[in-house]
N, C-alpha and C positions, 0 to 999 in steps of 0.2 A: 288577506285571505290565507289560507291553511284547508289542506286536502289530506287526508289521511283512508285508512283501509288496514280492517286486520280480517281475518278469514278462521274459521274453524272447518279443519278438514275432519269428515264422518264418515264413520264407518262405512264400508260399498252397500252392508242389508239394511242401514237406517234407516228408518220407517221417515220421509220426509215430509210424511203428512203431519210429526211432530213439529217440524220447523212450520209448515204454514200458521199452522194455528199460533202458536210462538207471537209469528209477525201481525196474524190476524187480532191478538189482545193487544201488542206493545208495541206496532208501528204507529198507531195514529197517535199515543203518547208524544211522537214526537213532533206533532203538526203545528204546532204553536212554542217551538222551542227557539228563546231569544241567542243570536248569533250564529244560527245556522241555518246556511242556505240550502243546501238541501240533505239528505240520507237517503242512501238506499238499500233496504233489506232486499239483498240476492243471493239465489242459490247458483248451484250446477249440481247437477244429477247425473251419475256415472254412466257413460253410454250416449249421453243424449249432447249434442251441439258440441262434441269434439272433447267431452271433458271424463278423462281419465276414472275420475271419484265425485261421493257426494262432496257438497262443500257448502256452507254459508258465512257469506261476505256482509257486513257491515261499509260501507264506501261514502263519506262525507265529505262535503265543503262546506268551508265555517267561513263566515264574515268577518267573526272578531276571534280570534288565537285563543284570547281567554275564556271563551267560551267551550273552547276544545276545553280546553285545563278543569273547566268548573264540571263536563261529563266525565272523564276520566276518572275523576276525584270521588264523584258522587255515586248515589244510590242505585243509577241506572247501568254502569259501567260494572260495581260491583256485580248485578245480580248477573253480570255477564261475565262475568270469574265466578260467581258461586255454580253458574250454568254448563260452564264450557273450560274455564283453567283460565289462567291469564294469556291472553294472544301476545303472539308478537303484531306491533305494530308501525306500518309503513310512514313513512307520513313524508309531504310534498310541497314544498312554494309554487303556488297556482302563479303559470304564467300570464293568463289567461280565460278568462268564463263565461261563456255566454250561454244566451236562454231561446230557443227556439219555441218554433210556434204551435207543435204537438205538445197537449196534455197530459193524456197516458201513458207511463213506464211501462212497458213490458219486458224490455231489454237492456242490456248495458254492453256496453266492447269497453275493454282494457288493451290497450296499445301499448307499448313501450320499443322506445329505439336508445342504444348505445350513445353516446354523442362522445367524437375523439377530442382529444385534448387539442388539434386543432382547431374545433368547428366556432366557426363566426356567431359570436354568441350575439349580437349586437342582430346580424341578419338571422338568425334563430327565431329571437323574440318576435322581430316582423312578419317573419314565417308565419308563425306560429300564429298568430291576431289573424291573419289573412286565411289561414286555414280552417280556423275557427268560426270565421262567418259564412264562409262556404258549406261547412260543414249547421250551422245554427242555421242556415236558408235552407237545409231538405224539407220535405213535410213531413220526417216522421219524426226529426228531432226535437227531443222535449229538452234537453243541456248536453253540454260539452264542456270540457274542460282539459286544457295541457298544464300540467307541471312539473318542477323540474326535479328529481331525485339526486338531493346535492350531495348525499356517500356516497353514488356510484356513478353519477355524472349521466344519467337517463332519461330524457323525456316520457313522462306518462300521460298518456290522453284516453282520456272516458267519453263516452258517447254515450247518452242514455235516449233510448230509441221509442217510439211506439208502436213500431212493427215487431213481429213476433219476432224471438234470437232465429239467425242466421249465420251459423261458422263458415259461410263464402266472406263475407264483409272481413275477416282474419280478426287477429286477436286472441285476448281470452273472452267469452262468450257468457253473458250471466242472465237467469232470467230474473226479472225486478218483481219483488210480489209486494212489495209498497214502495211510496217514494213521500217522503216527508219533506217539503216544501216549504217551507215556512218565511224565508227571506229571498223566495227565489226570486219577486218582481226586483231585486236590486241587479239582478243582471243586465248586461246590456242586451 
């Protein structure tokens, strides 16, 4: 697996009804896209669930690596440089992914913690699977995912919810205005 995330940060008076519609033509594009489990077109809108500015986030997990390489490369990636400029782009070794038993995206949390150069990576990973089913057993969970961000030594975990965003849950806060699914029955 491979988890990645780029963001284009918008202006504060961006009309964001431009981004909906955006997502409303080119997210179902992605519904049948071979090696990736799933995509989430999310924004944050300045003011609202704790977040500073407008933003819209791109947030993937792929099944096969190459299949990242073959979006990047391709048509769909460009018209998102001809759109937006080339993003920087995060990208993560999923420690772990599961698939809970909510349907609808509404939301997404972005977690991240530090990990010292002491931490028990061995009891990490166990953490981490253990927390994840906990977290894939709520009902509003539609996926989850921890990975590891091996430049800066951070765990990153996504929640993607079906309840409306809530910035008490912490994090960073996204609302999902599509969720492209396509390999998601491979989750546990």
């Amino acid at each position: 697996m491979f988890a990645m995330q780029y963001s284009h940060r918008l202006p504060t008076d961006y009309d964001m009804e431009i981004i909906r519609r955006r997502v409303a033509e080119r997210g179902p594009q992605w519904d049948d896209t071979e090696g990736l489990i799933c995509k989430l077109f999310a924004t944050q809108q300045r003011n609202r669930h704790g977040a500073a500015g407008n933003a819209y986030a791109s947030i993937y997990l792929w099944s096969d690596s190459d299949a990242a390489v073959r979006c990047l490369i391709g048509e769909r990636f460009q018209a998102v440089i001809d759109s937006f400029g080339r993003p920087q782009i995060e990208t993560w070794l999923p420690l772990d992914a599961r698939r809970g038993g909510a349907k609808q995206a509404l939301s997404a949390y972005r977690d991240e913690r530090v990990l010292s150069a002491a931490t028990d990576r061995v009891a990490l990973y166990a953490g981490e699977v253990e927390r994840n089913r906990e977290i894939a057993a709520r009902p509003d969970t539609v996926a989850v995912w921890a990975a590891l961000d091996l430049y800066a030594w951070k765990l990153i975990r996504f929640t993607v919810s079906s309840a409306p965003a809530d910035p008490a849950r912490g994090g960073e806060v996204y609302d999902v205005l599509h969720m492209a699914r396509p390999e998601m029955g491979q989750l546990a």
